[in-house]
Structure formats: structure tokens, C-alpha cells
DOMAR-653573 format. One record per residue (C-alpha): residue number from 1; residue in one letter; x, y, z. Coordinates in pm, whole numbers, plus 50000, padded with zeros to 5 digits. Layout:
<atoms>
+-----+------+-------+-------+-------+
! seq ! type !    c1 !    c2 !    c3 !
+-----+------+-------+-------+-------+
! NUM !    a !     X !     Y !     Z !
...
+-----+------+-------+-------+-------+
</atoms>
This chain:
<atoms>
+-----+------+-------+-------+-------+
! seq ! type !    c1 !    c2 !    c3 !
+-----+------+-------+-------+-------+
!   1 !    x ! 50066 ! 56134 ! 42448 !
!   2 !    x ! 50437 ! 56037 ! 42398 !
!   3 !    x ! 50500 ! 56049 ! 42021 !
!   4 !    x ! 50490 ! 56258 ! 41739 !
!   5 !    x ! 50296 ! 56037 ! 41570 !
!   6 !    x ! 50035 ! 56017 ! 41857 !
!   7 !    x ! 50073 ! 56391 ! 41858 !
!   8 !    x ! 49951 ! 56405 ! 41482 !
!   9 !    x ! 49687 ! 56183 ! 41498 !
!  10 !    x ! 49543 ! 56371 ! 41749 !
!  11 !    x ! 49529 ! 56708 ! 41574 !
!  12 !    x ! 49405 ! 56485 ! 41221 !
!  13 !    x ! 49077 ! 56360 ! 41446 !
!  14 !    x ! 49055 ! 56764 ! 41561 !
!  15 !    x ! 49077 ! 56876 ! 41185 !
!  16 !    x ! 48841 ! 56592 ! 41085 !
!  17 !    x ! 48588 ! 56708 ! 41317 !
!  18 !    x ! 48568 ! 57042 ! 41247 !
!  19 !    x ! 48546 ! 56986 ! 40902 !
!  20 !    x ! 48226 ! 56740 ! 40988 !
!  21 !    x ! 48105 ! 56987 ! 41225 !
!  22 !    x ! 48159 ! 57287 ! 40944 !
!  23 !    x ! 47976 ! 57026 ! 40643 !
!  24 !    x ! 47652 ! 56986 ! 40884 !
!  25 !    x ! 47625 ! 57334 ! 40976 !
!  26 !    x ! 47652 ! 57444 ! 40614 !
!  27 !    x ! 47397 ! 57213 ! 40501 !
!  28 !    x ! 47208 ! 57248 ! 40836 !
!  29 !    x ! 46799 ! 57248 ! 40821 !
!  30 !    x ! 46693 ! 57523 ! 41062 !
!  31 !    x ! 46340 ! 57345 ! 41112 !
!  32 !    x ! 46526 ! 57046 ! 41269 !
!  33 !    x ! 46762 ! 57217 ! 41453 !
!  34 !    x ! 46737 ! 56954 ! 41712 !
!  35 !    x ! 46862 ! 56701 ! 41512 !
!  36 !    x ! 47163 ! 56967 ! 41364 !
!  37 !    x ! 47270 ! 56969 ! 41702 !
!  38 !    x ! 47279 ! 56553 ! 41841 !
!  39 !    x ! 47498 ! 56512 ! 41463 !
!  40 !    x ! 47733 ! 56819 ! 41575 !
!  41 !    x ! 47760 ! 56662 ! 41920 !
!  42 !    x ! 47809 ! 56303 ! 41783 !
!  43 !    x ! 48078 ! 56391 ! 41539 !
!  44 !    x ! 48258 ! 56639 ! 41788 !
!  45 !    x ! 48284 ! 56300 ! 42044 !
!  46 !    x ! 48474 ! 56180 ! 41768 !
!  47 !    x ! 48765 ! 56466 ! 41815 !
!  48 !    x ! 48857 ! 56429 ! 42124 !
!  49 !    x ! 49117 ! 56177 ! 42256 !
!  50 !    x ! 48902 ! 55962 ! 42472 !
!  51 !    x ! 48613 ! 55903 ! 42215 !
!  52 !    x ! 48419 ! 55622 ! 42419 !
!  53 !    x ! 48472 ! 55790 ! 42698 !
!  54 !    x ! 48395 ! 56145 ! 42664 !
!  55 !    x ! 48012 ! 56246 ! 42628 !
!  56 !    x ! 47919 ! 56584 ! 42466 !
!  57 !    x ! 47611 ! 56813 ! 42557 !
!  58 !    x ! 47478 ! 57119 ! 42379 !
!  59 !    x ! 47251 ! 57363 ! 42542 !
!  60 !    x ! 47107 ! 57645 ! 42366 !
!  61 !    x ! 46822 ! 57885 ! 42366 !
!  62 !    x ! 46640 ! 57725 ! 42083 !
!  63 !    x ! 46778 ! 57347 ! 42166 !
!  64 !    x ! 46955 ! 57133 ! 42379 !
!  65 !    x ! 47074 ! 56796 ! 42310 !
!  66 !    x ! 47348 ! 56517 ! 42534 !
!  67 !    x ! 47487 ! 56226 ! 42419 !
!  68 !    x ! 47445 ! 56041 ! 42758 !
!  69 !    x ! 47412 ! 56213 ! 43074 !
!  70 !    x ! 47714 ! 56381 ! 43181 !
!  71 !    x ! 47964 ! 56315 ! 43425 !
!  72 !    x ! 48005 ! 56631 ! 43591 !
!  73 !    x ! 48320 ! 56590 ! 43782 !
!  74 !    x ! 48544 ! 56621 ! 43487 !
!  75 !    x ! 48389 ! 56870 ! 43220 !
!  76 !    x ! 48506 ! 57116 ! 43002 !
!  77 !    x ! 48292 ! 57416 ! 42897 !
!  78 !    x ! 48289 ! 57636 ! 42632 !
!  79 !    x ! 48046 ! 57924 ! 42579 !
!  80 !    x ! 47775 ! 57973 ! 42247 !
!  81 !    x ! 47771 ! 58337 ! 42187 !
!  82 !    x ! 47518 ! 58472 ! 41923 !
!  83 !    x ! 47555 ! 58834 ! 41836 !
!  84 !    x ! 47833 ! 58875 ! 42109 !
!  85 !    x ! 47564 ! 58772 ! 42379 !
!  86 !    x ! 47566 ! 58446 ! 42583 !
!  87 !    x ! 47321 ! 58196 ! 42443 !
!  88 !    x ! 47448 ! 57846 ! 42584 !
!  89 !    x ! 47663 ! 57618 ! 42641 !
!  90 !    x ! 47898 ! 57355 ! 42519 !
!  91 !    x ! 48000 ! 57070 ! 42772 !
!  92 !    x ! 48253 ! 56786 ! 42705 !
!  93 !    x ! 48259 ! 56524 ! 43013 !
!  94 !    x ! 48498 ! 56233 ! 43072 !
!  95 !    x ! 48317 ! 55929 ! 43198 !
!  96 !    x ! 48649 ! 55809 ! 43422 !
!  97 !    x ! 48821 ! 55954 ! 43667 !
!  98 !    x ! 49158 ! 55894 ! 43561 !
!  99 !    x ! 49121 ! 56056 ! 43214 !
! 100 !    x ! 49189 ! 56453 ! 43136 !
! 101 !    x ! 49134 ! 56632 ! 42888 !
! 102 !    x ! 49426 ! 56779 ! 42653 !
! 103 !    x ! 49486 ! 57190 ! 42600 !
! 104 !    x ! 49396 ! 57157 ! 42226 !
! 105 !    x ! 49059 ! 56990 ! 42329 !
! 106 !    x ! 48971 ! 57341 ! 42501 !
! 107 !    x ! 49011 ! 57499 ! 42151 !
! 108 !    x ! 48833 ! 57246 ! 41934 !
! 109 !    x ! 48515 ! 57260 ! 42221 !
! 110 !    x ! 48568 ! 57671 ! 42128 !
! 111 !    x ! 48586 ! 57641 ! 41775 !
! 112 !    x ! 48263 ! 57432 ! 41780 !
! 113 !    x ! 48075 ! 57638 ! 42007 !
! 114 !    x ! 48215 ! 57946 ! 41752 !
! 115 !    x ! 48058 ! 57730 ! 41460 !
! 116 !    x ! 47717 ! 57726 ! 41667 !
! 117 !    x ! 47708 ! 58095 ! 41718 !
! 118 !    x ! 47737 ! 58145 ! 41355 !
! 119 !    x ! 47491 ! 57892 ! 41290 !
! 120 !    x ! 47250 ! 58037 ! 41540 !
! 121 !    x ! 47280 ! 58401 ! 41431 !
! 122 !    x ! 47231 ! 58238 ! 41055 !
! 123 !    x ! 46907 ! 58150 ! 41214 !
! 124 !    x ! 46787 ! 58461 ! 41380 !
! 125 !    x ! 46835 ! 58685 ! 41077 !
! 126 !    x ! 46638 ! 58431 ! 40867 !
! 127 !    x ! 46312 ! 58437 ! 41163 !
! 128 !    x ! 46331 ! 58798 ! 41111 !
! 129 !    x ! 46347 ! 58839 ! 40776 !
! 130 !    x ! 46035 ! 58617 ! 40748 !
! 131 !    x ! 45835 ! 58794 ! 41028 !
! 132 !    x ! 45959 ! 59094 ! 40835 !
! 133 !    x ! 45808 ! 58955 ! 40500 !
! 134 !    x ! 45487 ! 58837 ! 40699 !
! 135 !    x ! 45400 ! 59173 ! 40891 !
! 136 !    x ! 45513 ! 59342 ! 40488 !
! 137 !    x ! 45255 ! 59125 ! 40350 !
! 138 !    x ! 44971 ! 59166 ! 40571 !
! 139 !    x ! 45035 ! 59565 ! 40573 !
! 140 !    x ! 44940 ! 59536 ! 40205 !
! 141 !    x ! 44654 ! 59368 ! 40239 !
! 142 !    x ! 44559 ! 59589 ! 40465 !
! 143 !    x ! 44635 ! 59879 ! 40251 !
! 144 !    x ! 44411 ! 59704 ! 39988 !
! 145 !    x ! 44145 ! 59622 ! 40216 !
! 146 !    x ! 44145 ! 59991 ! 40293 !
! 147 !    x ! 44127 ! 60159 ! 39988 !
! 148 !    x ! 43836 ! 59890 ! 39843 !
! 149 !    x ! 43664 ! 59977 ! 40176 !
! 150 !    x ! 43722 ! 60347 ! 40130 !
! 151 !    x ! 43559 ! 60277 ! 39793 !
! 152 !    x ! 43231 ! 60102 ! 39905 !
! 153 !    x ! 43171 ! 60324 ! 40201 !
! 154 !    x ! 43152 ! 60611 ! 39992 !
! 155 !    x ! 42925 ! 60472 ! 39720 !
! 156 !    x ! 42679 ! 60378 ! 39969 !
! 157 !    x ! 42722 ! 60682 ! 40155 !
! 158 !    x ! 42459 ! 60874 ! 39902 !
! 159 !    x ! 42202 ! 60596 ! 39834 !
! 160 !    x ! 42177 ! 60548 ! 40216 !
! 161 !    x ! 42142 ! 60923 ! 40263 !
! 162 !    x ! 41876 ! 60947 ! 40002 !
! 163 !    x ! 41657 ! 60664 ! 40168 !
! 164 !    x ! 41684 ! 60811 ! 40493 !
! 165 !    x ! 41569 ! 61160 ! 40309 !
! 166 !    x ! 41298 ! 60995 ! 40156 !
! 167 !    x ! 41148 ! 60788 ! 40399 !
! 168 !    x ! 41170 ! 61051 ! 40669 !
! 169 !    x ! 40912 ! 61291 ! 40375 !
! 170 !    x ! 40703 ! 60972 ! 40350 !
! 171 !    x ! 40647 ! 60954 ! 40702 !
! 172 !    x ! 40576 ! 61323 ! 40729 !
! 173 !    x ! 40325 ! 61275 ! 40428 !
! 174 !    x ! 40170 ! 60977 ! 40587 !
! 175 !    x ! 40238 ! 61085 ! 40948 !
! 176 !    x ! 39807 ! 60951 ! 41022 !
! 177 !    x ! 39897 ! 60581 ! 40881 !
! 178 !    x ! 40021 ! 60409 ! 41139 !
! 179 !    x ! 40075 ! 60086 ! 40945 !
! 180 !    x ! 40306 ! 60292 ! 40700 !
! 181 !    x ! 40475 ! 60501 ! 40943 !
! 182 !    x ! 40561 ! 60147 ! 41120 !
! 183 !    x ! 40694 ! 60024 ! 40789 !
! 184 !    x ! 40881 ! 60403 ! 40750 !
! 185 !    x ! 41026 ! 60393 ! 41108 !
! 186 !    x ! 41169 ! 60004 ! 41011 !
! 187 !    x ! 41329 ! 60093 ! 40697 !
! 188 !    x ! 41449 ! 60425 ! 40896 !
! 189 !    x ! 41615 ! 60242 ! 41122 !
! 190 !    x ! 41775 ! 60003 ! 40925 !
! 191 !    x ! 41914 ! 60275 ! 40707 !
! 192 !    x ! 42055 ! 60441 ! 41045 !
! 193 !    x ! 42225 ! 60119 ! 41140 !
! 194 !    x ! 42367 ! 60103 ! 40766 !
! 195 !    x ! 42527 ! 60416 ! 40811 !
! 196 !    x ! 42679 ! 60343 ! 41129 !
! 197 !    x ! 42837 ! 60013 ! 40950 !
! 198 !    x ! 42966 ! 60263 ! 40645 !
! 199 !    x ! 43089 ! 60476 ! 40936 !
! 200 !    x ! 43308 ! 60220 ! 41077 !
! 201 !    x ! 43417 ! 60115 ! 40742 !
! 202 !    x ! 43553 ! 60474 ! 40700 !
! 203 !    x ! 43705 ! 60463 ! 41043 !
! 204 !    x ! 43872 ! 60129 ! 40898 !
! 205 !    x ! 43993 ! 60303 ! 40607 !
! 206 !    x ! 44114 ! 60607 ! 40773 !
! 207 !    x ! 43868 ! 60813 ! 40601 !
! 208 !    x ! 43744 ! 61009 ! 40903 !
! 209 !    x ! 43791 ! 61378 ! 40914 !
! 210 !    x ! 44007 ! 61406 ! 41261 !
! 211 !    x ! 44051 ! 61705 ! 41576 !
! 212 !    x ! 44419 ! 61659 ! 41651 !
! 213 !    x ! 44521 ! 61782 ! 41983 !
! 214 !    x ! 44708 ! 61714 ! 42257 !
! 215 !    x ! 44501 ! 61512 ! 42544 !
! 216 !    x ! 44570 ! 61343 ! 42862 !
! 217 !    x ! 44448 ! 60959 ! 42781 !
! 218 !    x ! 44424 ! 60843 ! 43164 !
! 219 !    x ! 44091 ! 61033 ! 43186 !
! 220 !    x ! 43963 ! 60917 ! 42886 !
! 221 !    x ! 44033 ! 60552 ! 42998 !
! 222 !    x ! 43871 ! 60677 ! 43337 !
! 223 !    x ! 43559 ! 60792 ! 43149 !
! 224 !    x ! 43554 ! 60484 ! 42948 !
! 225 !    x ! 43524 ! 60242 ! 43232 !
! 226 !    x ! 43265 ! 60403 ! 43396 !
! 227 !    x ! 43046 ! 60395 ! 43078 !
! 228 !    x ! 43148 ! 60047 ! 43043 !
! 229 !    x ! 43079 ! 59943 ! 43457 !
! 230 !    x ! 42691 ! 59820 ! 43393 !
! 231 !    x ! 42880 ! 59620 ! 43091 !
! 232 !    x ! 43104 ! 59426 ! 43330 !
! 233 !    x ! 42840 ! 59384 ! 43587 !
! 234 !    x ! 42634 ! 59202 ! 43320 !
! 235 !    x ! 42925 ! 58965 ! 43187 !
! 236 !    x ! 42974 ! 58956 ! 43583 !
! 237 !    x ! 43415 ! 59019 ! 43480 !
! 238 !    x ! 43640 ! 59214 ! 43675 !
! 239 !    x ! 43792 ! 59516 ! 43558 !
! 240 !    x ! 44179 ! 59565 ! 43717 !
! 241 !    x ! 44345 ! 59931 ! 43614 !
! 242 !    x ! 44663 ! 59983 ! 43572 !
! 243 !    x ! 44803 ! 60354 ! 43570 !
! 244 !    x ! 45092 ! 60483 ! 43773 !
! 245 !    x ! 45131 ! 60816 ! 43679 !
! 246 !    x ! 44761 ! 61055 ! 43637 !
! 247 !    x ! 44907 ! 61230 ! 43326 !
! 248 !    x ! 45002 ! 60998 ! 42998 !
! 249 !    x ! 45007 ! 61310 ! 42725 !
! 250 !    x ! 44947 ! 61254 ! 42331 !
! 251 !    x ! 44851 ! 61423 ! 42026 !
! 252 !    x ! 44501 ! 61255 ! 41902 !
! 253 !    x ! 44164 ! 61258 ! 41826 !
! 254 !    x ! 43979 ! 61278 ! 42151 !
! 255 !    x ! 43666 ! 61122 ! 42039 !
! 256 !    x ! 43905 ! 60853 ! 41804 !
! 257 !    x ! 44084 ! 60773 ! 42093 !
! 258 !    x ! 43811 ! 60663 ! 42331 !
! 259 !    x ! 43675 ! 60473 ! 42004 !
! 260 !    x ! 43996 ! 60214 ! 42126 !
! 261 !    x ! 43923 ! 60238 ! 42446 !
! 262 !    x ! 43568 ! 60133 ! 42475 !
! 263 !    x ! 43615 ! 59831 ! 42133 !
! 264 !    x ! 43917 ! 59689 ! 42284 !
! 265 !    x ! 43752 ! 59638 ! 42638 !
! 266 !    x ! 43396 ! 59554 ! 42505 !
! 267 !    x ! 43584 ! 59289 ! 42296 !
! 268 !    x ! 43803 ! 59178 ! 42618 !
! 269 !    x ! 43460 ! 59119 ! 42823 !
! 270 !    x ! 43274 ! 58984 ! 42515 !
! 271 !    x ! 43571 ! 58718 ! 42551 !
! 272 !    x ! 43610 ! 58659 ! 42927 !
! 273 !    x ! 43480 ! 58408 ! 43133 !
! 274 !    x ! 43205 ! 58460 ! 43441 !
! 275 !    x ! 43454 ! 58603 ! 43688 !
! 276 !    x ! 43685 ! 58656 ! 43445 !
! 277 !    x ! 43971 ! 58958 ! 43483 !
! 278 !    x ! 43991 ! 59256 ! 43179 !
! 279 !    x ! 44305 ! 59420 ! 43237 !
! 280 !    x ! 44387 ! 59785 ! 43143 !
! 281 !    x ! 44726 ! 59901 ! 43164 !
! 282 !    x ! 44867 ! 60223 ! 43051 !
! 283 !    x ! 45188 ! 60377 ! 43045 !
! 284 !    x ! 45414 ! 60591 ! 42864 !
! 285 !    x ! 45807 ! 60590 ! 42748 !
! 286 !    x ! 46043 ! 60846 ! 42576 !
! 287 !    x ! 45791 ! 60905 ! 42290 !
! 288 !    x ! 45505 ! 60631 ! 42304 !
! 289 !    x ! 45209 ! 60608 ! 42537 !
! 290 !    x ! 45102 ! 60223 ! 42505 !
! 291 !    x ! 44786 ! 60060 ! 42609 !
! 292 !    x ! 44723 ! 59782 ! 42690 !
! 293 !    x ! 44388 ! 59551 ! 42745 !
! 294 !    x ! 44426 ! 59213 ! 42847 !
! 295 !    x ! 44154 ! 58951 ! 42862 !
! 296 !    x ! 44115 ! 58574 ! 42996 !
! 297 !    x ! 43895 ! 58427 ! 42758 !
! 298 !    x ! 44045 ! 58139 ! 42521 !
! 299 !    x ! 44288 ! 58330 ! 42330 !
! 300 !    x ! 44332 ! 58350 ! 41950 !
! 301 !    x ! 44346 ! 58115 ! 41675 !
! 302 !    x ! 44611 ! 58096 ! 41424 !
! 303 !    x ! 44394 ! 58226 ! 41221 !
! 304 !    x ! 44254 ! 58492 ! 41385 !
! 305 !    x ! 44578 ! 58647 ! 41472 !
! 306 !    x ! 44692 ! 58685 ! 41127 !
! 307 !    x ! 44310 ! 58818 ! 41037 !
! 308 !    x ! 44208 ! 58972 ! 41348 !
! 309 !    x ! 44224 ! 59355 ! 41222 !
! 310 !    x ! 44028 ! 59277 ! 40865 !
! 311 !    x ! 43710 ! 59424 ! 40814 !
! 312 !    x ! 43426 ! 59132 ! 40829 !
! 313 !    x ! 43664 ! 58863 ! 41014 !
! 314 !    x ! 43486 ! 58754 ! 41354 !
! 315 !    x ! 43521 ! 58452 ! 41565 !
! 316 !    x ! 43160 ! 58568 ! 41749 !
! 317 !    x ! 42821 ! 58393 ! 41648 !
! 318 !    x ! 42633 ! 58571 ! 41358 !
! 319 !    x ! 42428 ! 58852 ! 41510 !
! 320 !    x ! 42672 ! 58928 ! 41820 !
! 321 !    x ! 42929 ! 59095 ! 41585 !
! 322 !    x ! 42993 ! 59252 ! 41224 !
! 323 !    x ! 43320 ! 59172 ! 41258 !
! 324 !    x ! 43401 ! 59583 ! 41193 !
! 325 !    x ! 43545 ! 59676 ! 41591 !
! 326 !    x ! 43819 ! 59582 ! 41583 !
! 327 !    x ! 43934 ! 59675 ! 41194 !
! 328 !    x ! 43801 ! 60010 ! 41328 !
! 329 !    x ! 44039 ! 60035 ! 41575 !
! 330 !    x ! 44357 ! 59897 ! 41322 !
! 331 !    x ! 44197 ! 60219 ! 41122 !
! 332 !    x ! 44264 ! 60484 ! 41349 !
! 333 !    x ! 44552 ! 60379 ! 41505 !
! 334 !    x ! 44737 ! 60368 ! 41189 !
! 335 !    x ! 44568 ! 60718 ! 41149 !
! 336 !    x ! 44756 ! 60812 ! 41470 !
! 337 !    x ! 45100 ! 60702 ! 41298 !
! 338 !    x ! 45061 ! 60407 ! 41610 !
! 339 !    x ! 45071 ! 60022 ! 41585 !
! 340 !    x ! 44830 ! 59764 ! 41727 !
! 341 !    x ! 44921 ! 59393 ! 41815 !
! 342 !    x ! 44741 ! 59128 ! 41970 !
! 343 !    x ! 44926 ! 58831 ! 42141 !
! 344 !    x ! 44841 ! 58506 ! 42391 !
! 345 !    x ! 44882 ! 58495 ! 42687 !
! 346 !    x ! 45092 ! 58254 ! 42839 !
! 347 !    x ! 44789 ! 58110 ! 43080 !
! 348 !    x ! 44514 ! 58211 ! 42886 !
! 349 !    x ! 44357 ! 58484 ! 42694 !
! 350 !    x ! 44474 ! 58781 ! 42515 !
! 351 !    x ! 44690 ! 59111 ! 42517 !
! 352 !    x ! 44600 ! 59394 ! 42252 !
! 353 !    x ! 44856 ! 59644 ! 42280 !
! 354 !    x ! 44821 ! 60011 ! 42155 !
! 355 !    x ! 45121 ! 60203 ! 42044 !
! 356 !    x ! 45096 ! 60554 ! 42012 !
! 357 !    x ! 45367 ! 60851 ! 41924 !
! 358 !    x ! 45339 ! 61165 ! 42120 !
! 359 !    x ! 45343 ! 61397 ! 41888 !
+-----+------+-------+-------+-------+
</atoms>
């Protein structure tokens, strides 16, 4: 580059491009990032000296775009930094030999990769802020849920208790008709399993009276699975345990906390396949223990993972579930001050993890 002229023109194609570069990001949509980047990596071609001969590719954790394939031979780099941590990669290439790239090309490839940073952080906070808004939302429907099904476990709380009262005096009265004590023992057993289902609604709504202390949760998980081994031999799935240390201290409900223990895995077999793996791993940090029970069955739906903890939802056939276990569990973890998730798996199946304080 030999004139002044030639000198300015240069730094006018540099100025142009950023300002191209700046007017895409600015009106950038972040649900076609893809196509963001090819126009940022088009129009930054266009600064360099060497347009027709210089390709452009942009690699980042989200995206990655190239004009052509690269000529790696001659290439200048420039890292894409997002919240001062590396997150890809600018790369301008020279198709011939002969060419090289000027000093000022270094700093428009920086500025760029500067404007991408900005652009991808710009991205991050908005994810967040929606998964924010999301997990906001569904806590208060949750919190509705609750208090309606606080509401209707209590009102059927005393009707239920006064047909159990009533039919248990009938069948004392008529304790030498068998056909009426058959009809009695029916609608005493019905009542029974009515109570259970206003039981677990309270457990859902947090409504049941709790005996905080402080309990070692690897022999409760012990316990568990050895209830739950004629369970696993019948769905004919593995159980693998996964406990390092033989002391993982909390504050809870005793009886509560092997409530999780034995849904969550009854759920995970439910789910898994004939020679299927249920995986129960527990472990403990700072001031969390976390569970966590992992299953190979066909994972969850869309929608199931945004209703999987409200009362009623089920994705078993009617009469294998009443779509109450697993609400139960939502119900006394948040009782414990805890959270409960429940993820895919990357092959296949499902991960519900249990996060508990200590004290």
C-alpha cells in the first residue's frame, strides 16, 4: 500500500464494516443467530484488503458459520470472549500465498470478535431472564395449585371420616349379614383409599404436620431399596447405588424423606425397560445433600417436564397412576426449603434430582 490515498481507502472499507457489522448486531434476531453470524462474516470479507481473496469463519458456542473453507496456512485469529471467558473464535484466511494481511486488519478481526461478545452476552442475559420468568411462572401455579389443593383435601377430610365412622357402626350392627357386611367392607375400603389420595394431596400442599431432625439419609436410601428389591425383580431392572461416603447428614422429616426415596425410584422402574438400569446417587456439598435417581425409560415430553410436579398430570395408563407421586414429592421438598428438577438424559431416560439444605 504505497499512497495516502490507498492508505485511506483502506481504513474507509474498515470503518464501513464495522458500522455494517454494528447495524446487524443491533438489529440482530437471537432465534436466527445462525444467519446473524454468515451476514457479520460476509460484510467483515468486505473490510479487509484482499476481499475476493480472504474467507472469514466464525465459531462460537451457540454457532459457527465459514464463508468457504479456509485456507489455513495464512490465517489470522481473533478471540470471542463473553463475560471475560473464551467462547470462540474469529478466523480470517487468505486464499494465496503471496498475500498478507495488514496490522490494522488484526484490529478490525478484534473489534468484530468484541462486537460478537457483546452480542452473545446480549443473548445469555435474555435466555436467563426467560428461564427466570418460566421457573417464576410455574412456581405460581404451583403455589395456586397448592393452596386450592390444601382447600379440597380438607373439605373432604370430614365427610370421608364420617363414612368411614358410619359404615364401620353398620357393620358392627349388621356384623351376621354377610351380604351387607360385603357391601360395608367395599365402601370401607374405598373410603380408606380416598383418604390416602386426600393424604397425598396434603403432602402436595405442604399441609403435613412434620418431625424435624437431623438424620443420616444413606440408610434411609439403604432401607428403601431393600423394600423396593421384590419391586425390581418383578420389572426385572437393575438397581446401581451410588454413595461414597456412609454419612450424608440433614435436617428432615424421617418418614417425609423416605416418601422421595421410595416415589422417585418406583417411578424410575415404572419407566425402565426389561433390563433396564435405575440409578441412585447421593452426595453432599458445603450445605446441600442432593439425590439423585436416574432411569432409562423414554424420557419426558415437553409437556411433561413443564407439568411433571402438578397434582393429577400422568403420562401412565388410567388405573396404573393418580398422577399424585410425584406432586407429593414437589410438596415436601419445598417443605424441606429444597428444590426438585427432572431432566433427559442425553441417551435416554431421566434424572430427578433432589436438593436439600442441611439445616
Amino acid at each position: 500500500m504505497d499512497t495516502t490515498q490507498d492508505i485511506l481507502k483502506e481504513r474507509i472499507k474498515e470503518l464501513t464494516c464495522l458500522y455494517e457489522v454494528s447495524s446487524i448486531i443491533v438489529n440482530a434476531d437471537v432465534d436466527q443467530i445462525q444467519a446473524v453470524l454468515l451476514a457479520i462474516a460476509h460484510s467483515l470479507k468486505k473490510g479487509f484488503q484482499f476481499p475476493d481473496d480472504t474467507e472469514i469463519a466464525i465459531r462460537t458456542s451457540i454457532a459457527s458459520v465459514e464463508t468457504v473453507k479456509l485456507h489455513k496456512a495464512i490465517s489470522l485469529n481473533s478471540q470471542i470472549q463473553v463475560f471475560n471467558q473464551p467462547n470462540g473464535m474469529i478466523t480470517a484466511s487468505l486464499i494465496h500465498d503471496k498475500s498478507s494481511f495488514l496490522k490494522e486488519e488484526k484490529q478490525l478481526l478484534d473489534s468484530v470478535a468484541l462486537k460478537i461478545g457483546n452480542l452473545l452476552e446480549r443473548i445469555e442475559i435474555q435466555q436467563n431472564e426467560t428461564s427466570l420468568k418460566r421457573q417464576m411462572e410455574h412456581a405460581d401455579r404451583l403455589s395456586i395449585l397448592g393452596e386450592i389443593t390444601a382447600g379440597i383435601a380438607h373439605e373432604l377430610n370430614t365427610p370421608l371420616t364420617n363414612i368411614l365412622g358410619f359404615a364401620e357402626l353398620l357393620k358392627d350392627e349388621f356384623n351376621e349379614n354377610t351380604l351387607v357386611t360385603g357391601d360395608l367392607d367395599k365402601i370401607i375400603k374405598n373410603a380408606m383409599f380416598s383418604r390416602e389420595v386426600v393424604k397425598k394431596l396434603m403432602f402436595f400442599a405442604c399441609e403435613m404436620p412434620q418431625e424435624m431432625q437431623r438424620v443420616n439419609i444413606v440408610p434411609s436410601i439403604k432401607n428403601s431399596l431393600t423394600l423396593l428389591d421384590a419391586s425390581f425383580k418383578k420389572a426385572q431392572v437393575k438397581c446401581i447405588v451410588k454413595i461414597e461416603e456412609e454419612e450424608l447428614f440433614l435436617k428432615a422429616d424421617i418418614i417425609q424423606l423416605t416418601q422421595i426415596i421410595f416415589n422417585l425410584t418406583i417411578n424410575a422402574i415404572y419407566f425402565s425397560p426389561v433390563h433396564g438400569v435405575v440409578t441412585i446417587e447421593a452426595l453432599q456439598t458445603t450445605d446441600h445433600i442432593i439425590l439423585k435417581i436416574s432411569d432409562q425409560g423414554i424420557g419426558l415430553s415437553k409437556e411433561a417436564q413443564k407439568k411433571v410436579f402438578q397434582p393429577f398430570f400422568t403420562t401412565k395408563p388410567i388405573g396404573d397412576g393418580s398422577g399424585l407421586g410425584l406432586s407429593v414429592v414437589h410438596g415436601i421438598v419445598a417443605s424441606h426449603k429444597g428444590t426438585i428438577t427432572a431432566v433427559n438424559n442425553k441417551n435416554k431416560g431421566a434424572t430427578f434430582t433432589v436438593k436439600l439444605p442441611k439445616t
